[in-house]
C-alpha positions as CSV (number, residue, x, y, z in Angstrom):
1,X,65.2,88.2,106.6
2,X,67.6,86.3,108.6
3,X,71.3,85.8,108.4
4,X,72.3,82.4,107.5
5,X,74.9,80.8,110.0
6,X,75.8,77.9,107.7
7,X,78.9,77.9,105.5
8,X,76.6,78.4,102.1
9,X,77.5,80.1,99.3
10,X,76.2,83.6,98.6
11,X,74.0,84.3,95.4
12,X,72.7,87.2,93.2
13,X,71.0,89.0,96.5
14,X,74.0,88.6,98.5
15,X,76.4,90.0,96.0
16,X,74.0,92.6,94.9
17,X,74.2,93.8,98.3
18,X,77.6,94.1,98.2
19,X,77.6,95.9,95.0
20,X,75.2,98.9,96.9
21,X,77.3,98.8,100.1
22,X,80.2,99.5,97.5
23,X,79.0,102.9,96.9
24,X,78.8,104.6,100.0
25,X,82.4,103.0,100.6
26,X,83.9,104.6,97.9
27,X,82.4,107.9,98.5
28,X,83.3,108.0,102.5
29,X,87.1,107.2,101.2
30,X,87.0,109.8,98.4
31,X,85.9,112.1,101.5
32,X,89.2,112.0,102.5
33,X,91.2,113.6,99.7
34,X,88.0,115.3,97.8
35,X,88.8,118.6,99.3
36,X,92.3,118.9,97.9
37,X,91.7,121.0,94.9
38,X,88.4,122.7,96.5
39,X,89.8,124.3,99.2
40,X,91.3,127.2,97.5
41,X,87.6,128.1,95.8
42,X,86.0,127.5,99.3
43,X,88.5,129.7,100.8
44,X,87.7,132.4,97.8
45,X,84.2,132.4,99.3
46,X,84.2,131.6,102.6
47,X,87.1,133.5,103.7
48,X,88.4,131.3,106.6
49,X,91.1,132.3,108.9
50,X,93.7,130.0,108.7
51,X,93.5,127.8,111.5
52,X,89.7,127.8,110.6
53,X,91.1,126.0,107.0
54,X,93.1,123.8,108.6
55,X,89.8,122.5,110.8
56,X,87.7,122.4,107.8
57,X,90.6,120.2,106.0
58,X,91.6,118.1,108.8
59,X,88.4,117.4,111.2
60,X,86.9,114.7,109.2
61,X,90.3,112.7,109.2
62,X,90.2,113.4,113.4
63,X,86.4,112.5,113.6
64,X,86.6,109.0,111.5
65,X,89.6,107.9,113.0
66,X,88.5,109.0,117.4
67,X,85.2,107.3,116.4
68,X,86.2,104.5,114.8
69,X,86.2,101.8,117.5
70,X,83.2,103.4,118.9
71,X,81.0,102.7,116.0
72,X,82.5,98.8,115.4
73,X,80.9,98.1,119.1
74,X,77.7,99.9,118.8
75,X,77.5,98.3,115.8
76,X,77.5,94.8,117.4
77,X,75.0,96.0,119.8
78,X,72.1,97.4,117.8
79,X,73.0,96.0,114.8
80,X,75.4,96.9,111.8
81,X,72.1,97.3,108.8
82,X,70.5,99.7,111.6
83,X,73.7,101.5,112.0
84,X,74.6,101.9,108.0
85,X,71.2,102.9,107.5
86,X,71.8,106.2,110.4
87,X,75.2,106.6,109.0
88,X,74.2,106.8,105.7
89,X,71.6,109.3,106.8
90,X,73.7,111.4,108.9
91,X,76.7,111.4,105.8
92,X,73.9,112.5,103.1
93,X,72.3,115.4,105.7
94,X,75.6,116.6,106.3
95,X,77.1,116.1,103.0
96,X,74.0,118.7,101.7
97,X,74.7,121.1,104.4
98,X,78.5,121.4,103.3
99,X,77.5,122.0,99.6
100,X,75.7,125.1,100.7
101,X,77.3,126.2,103.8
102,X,77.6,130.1,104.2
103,X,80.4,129.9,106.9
104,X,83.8,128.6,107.6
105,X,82.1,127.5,111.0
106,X,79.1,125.7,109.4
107,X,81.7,123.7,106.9
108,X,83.3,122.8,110.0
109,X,80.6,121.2,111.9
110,X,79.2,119.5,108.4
111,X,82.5,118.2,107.9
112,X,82.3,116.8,111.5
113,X,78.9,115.4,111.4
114,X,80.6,113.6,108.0
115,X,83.3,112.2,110.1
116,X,80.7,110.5,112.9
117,X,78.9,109.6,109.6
118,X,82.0,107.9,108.1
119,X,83.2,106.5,111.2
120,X,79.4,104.2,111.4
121,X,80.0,103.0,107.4
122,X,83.5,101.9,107.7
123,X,83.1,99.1,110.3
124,X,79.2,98.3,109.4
125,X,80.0,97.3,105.5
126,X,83.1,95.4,106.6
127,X,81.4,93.9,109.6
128,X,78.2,93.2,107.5
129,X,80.4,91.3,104.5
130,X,81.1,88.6,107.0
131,X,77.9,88.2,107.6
132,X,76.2,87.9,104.1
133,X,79.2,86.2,103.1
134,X,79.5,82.8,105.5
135,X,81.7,80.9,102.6
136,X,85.2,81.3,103.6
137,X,86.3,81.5,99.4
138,X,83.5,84.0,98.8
139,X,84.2,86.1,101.4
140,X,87.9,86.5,100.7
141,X,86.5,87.3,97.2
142,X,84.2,90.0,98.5
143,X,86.9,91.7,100.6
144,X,89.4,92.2,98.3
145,X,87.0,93.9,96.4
146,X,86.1,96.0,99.5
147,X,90.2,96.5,99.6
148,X,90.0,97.4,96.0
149,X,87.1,100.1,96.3
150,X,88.7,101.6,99.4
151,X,92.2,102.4,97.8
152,X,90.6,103.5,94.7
153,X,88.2,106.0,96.7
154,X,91.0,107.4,98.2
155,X,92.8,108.1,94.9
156,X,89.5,109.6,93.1
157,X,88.3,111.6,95.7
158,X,91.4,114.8,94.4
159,X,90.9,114.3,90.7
160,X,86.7,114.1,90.8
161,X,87.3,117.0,93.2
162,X,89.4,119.0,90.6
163,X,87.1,118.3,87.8
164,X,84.1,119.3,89.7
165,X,85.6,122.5,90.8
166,X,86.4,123.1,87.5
167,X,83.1,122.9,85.9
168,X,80.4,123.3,88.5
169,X,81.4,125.1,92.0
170,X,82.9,123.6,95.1
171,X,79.7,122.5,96.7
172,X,79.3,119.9,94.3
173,X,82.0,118.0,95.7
174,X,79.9,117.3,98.4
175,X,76.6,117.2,96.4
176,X,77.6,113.6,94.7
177,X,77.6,112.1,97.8
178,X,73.4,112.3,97.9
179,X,72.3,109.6,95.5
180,X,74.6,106.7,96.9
181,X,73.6,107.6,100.1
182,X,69.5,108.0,98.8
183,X,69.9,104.5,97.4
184,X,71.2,103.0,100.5
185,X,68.6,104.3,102.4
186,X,65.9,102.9,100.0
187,X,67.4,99.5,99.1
188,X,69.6,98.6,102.1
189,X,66.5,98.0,104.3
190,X,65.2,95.2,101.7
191,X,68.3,93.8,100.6
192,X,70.5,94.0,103.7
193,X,70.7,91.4,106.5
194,X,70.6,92.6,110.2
195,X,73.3,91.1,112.4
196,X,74.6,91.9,116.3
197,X,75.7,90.8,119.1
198,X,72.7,88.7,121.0
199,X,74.5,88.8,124.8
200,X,76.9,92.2,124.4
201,X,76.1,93.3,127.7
202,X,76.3,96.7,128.9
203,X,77.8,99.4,126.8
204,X,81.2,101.0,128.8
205,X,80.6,104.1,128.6
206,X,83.4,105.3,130.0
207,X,85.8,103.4,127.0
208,X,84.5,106.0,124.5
209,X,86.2,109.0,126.3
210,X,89.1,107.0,126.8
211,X,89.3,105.6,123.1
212,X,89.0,109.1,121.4
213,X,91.6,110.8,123.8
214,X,94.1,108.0,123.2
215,X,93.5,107.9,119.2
216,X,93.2,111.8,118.8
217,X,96.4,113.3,120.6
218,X,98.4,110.6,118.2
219,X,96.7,111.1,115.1
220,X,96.9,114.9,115.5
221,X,101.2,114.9,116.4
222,X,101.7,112.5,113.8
223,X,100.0,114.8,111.0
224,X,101.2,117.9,112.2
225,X,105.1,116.3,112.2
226,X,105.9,116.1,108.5
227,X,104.4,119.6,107.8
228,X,106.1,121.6,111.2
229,X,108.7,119.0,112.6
230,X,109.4,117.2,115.7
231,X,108.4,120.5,117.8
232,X,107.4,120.1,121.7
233,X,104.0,120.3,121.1
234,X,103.8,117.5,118.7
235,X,105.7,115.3,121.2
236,X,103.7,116.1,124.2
237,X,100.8,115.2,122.2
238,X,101.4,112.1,120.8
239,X,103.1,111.1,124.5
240,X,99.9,111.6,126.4
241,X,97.6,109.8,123.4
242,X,100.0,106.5,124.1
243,X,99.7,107.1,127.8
244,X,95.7,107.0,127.6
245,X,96.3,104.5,125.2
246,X,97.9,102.3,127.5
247,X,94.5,103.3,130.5
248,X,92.7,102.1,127.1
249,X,93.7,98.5,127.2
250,X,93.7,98.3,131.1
251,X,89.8,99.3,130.4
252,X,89.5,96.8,127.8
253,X,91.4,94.0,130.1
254,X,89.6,95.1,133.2
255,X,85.7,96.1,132.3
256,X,83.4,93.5,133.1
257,X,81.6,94.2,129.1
258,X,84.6,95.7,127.1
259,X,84.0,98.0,123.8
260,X,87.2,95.6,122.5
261,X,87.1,92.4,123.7
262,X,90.6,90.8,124.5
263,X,89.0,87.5,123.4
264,X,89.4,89.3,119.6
265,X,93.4,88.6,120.3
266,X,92.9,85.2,121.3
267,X,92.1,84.2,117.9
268,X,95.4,83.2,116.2
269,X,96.5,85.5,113.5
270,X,94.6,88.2,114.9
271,X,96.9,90.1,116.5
272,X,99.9,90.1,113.8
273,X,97.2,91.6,111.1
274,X,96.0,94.2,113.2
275,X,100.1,95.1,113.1
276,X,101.0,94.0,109.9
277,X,97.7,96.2,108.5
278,X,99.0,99.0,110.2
279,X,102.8,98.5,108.4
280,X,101.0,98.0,104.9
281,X,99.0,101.6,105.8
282,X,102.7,103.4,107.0
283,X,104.0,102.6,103.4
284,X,101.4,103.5,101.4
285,X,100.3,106.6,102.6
286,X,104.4,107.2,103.6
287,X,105.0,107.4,99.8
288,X,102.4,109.4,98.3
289,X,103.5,112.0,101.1
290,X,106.7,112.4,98.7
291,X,105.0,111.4,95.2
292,X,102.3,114.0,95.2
293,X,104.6,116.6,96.2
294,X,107.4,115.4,93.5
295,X,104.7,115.3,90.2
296,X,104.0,118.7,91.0
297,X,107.2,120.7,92.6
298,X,109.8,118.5,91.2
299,X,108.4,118.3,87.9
300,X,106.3,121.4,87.8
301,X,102.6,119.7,86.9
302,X,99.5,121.5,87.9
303,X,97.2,120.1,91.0
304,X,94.9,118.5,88.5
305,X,97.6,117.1,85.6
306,X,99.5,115.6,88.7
307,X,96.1,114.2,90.3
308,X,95.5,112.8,86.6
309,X,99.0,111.4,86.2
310,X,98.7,109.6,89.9
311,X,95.5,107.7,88.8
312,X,98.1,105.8,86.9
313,X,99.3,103.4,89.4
314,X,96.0,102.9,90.9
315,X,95.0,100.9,87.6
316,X,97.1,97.2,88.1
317,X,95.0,97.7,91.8
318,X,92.1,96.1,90.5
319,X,93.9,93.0,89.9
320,X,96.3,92.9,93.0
321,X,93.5,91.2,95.4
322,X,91.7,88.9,93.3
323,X,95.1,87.6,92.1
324,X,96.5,86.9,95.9
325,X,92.7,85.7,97.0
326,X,92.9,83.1,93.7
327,X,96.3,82.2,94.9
328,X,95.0,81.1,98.8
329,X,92.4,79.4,97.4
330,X,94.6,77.4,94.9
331,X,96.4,76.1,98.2
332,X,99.3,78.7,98.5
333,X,100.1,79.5,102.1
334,X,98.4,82.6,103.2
335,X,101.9,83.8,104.2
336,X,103.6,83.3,101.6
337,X,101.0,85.4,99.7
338,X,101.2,88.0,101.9
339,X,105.2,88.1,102.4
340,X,105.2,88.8,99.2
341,X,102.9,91.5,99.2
342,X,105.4,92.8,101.6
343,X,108.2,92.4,99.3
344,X,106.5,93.3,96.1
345,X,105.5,97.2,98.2
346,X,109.5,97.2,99.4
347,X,110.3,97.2,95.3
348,X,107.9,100.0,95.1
349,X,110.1,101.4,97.6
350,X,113.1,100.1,95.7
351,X,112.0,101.9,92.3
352,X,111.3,105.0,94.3
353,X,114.7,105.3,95.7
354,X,116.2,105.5,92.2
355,X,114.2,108.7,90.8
356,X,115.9,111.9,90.0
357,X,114.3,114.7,89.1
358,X,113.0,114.3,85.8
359,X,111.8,110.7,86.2
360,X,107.9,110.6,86.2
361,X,107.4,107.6,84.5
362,X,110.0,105.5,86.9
363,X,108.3,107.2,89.8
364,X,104.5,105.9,88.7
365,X,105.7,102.7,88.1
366,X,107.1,102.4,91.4
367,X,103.6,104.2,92.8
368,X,102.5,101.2,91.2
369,X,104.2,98.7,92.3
370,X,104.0,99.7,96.0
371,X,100.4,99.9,95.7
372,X,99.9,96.6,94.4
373,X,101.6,94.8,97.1
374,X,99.8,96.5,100.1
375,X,96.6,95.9,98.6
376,X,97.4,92.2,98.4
377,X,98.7,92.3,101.9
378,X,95.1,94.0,103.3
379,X,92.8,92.2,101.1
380,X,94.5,89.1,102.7
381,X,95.0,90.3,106.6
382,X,91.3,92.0,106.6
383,X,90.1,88.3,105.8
384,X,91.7,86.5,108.3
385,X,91.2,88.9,111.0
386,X,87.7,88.4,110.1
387,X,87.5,85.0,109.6
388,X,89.2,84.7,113.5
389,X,86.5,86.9,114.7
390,X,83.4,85.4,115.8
391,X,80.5,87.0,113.7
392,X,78.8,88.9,116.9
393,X,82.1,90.9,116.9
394,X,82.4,91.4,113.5
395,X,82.4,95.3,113.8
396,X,84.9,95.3,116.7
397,X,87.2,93.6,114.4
398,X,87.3,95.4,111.6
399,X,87.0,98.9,113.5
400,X,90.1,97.9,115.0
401,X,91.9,96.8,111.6
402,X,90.7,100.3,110.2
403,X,92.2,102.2,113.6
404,X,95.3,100.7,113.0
405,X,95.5,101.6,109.3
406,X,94.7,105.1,110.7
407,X,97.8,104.9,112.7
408,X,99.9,103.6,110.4
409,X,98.8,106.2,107.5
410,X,99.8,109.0,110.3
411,X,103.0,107.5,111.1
412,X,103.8,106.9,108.2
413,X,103.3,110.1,106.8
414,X,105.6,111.6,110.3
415,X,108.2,109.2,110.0
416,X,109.5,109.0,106.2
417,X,108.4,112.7,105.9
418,X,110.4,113.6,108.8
419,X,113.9,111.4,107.1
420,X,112.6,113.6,104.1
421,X,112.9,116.6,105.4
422,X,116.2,115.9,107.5
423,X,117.9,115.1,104.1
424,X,116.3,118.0,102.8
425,X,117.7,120.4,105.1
426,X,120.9,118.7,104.9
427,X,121.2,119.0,100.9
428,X,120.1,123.0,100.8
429,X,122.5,125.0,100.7
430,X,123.8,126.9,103.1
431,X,123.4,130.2,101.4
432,X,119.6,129.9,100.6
433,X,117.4,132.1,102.4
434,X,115.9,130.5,105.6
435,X,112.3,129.9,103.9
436,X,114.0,127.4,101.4
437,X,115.6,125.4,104.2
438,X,111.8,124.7,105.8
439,X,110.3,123.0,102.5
440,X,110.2,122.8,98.6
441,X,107.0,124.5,98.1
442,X,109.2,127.8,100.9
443,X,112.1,127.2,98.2
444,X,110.2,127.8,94.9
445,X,108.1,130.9,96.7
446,X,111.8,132.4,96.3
447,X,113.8,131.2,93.7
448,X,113.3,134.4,91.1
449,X,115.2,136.2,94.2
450,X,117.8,133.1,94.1
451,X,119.9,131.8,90.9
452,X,120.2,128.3,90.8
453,X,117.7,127.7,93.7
454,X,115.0,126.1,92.1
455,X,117.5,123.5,90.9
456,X,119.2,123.0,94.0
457,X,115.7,122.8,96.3
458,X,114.2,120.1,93.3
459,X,117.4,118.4,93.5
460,X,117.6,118.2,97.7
461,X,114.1,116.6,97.5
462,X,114.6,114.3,95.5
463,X,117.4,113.0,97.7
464,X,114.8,113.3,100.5
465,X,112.7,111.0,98.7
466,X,115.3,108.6,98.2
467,X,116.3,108.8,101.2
468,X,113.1,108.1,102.3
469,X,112.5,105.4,99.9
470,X,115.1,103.5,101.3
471,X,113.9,103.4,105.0
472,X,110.3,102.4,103.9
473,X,112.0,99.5,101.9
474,X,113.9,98.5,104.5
475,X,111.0,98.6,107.2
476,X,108.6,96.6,104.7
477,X,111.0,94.2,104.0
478,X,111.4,93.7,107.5
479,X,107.4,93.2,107.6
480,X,107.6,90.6,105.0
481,X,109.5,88.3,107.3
482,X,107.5,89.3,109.9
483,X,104.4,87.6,108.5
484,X,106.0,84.6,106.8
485,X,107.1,84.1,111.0
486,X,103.8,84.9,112.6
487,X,101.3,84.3,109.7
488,X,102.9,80.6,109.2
489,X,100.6,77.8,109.4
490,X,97.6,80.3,110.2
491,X,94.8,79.0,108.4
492,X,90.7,79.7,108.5
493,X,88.8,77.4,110.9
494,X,84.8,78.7,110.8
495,X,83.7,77.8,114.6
496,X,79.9,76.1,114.6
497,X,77.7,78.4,115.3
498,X,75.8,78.6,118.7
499,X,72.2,77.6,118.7
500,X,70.9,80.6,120.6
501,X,73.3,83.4,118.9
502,X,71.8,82.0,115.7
503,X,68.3,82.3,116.9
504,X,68.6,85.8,117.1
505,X,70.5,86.8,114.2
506,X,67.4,88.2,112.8
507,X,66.8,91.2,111.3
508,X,64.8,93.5,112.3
């Protein structure tokens, strides 16, 4: 089969393609948040220490997001189809060992071998969507529905998790992962096209060291921040991940074949969605920091009633990116559609900052709300940084975009959890023991010891999360006039194609 380099429209193959390169999507983003009800039952069996719980929890998050860049250029080297096809073979190996793992130290290394697996999906579906999908219209189409499946993975992964505990045992979570991957592996080779970088040069080996130890230090202080505060540690590490950060880019700037080519930045709108991706990530993963926590300490709902209840917001996603890609086509200005993305998340924000304690339905509207903005701001940003990219660096491109979201998901998570907590600490009073002045959940653990307590901790959260609420509004209003500035007069130019990169586009 070989790729088509025109500007044709896609038919039933193409978007049937799409369809099975949904599935393994949606399962690596449920990855993410499937083990938040299981982890008490594996600990019940497993017995891990508790730094061993925190590995089994945390190292797929690490894995995906140190790899991440990685994959997107080996992917342009030997080919994205080739590189699904290992990832998906890897993810559904490991995803079998988890499900009957014996040990906290075997869940561990499945859970890793998950994250490499993860970390070669990401990048190749993305990367492979611009190149089955060559119309300009189509291809929007196709990647908000890529948007859509992604932020809906994310918020299944706890409640199938839940539900599966509940009835079956907590291998299963990782059991349902098999027959996407099983189907990839049949169909993909058939109904996939191959694409990859004909003239890559030779891989820099030395930029894969460099790329994880910048991303991982970061990713790790940024997580650990909301949780345990701005201590030392947390500092020192996110400090020396910008520092190799910053040897990072003199690589990238410097090495005669680059993992991240600078000539990605050259394209005009690149750069700003890389950074306006990242801003969109920082206040959607900022708020459910503060959400999940309030629908089930604030108003006292079980793991799996909140999980239920939070499915709520994620309905109106469906509609946010086809909406905004129907509204590009129709002529509007690409930056208007995402400026008011921007502002429609800052609302979220807005709503949020109003909630008192007994205000669920106020708080999933504004879940809502915020939700449906940034998915009309990535569903847009993915497609132009895509549409800037030439097709040979497809997987650089979207690696990156998905790095960045990383990043912002961390900081956003550090930064409004740590105004959060500040205004937490603040609001406690001073006579409550010194476990209720670290966090809610130390608060409740207490309160039959305390009168009034439980009261008092519900209520200094909630002003956390206004608090909170008001900075994120604040920050994404100030993104909204950052893209109507830098996203202005942007617009999708396909380059022609070059003879020989065409020639070899071919799968294998």
């Amino acid at each position: 089969m070989t790729t088509n380099p025109m500007n044709t429209r896609a038919g039933r193959r193409e978007w049937t393609a799409l369809t099975v390169l949904m599935l393994p999507l949606l399962l690596v983003s449920m990855d993410v948040s499937v083990l938040y009800f299981a982890i008490p039952a594996i600990s019940a069996d497993l017995e891990p220490s508790g730094t061993q719980q925190l590995w089994i929890f945390d190292i797929y998050a690490f894995v995906l997001a140190g790899l991440l860049m990685t994959m997107g250029s080996v992917g342009d080297r030997i080919g994205h189809r080739r590189l699904l096809l290992i990832g998906a073979a890897a993810f559904g190996t490991a995803s079998l060992v988890a499900a009957y793992a014996n040990s906290a130290e075997t869940l561990i290394a499945a859970r890793a071998v998950l994250g490499i697996g993860g970390a070669t999906l990401m990048p190749s579906t993305m990367a492979m969507l611009r190149t089955m999908f060559t119309d300009p219209g189509q291809r929007a189409k196709a990647i908000g529905m890529w948007s859509g499946v992604m932020a809906a993975g994310i918020a299944l992964g706890s409640v199938m998790s839940g539900v599966l505990v509940e009835f079956f045992w907590w291998g299963s979570v990782f059991l349902v992962n098999l027959p996407a991957m099983a189907l990839l592996l049949i169909i993909g080779p058939k109904l996939l096209p191959e694409s990859r970088n004909p003239s890559p040069g030779r891989f820099d080996w030395l930029s894969v060291p460099l790329s994880m130890a910048a991303v991982l230090p970061v990713i790790y202080g940024l997580k650990e921040i909301p949780s345990e505060g701005w201590n030392v540690r947390y500092v020192v590490s996110i400090t020396v991940g910008l520092l190799l950060a910053a040897l990072f880019v003199h690589r990238q700037r410097t090495a005669v074949s680059p993992m991240i080519s600078p000539a990605l930045f050259r394209g005009r709108g690149f750069a700003p969605s890389v950074a306006l991706n990242l801003v969109s990530a920082f206040g959607i993963m900022g708020s459910a920091y503060f959400t999940t926590q309030y629908l089930q300490s604030v108003l006292d709902k079980s793991a799996l009633e909140a999980a239920l209840w939070a499915l709520l917001p994620s309905v109106p996603i469906g509609a946010a990116a086809p909406v905004a890609t129907a509204l590009v086509q129709k002529g509007v200005d690409r930056a208007h559609v995402v400026t008011a993305g921007f502002a429609i998340a800052a609302g979220g924000f807005g709503l949020l900052a109003l909630a008192g304690t007994d205000s669920m339905a106020l708080v999933l509207v504004s879940c809502g709300v915020l939700a449906v903005g940034g998915v009309m701001v990535m569903s847009q940003i993915m497609d132009l940084a895509l549409g800037t990219a030439p097709v040979e660096r497809a997987g650089s491109a979207s690696s990156l975009m998905e790095t960045g979201a990383e990043f912002g998901g961390a900081l956003g998570m550090a930064v409004l959890g740590s105004i959060g907590t500040a205004v937490y600490r603040h609001e406690i009073p001073d006579s409550a023991p010194a476990v209720a002045h670290e966090t809610l959940g130390g608060a409740l653990a207490v309160a039959d010891r305390v009168p009034g307590l439980a009261t008092a901790a519900r209520e200094a959260f909630t002003s956390g999360m206004q608090g909170a609420a008001i900075a994120g509004a604040v920050l994404l209003a100030g993104a909204a006039v950052l893209a109507a500035v830098t996203l202005r007069g942007v617009h999708l130019r396909e380059p022609a194609p070059e003879p020989e990169k065409v020639a070899e586009k071919v799968a294998a």
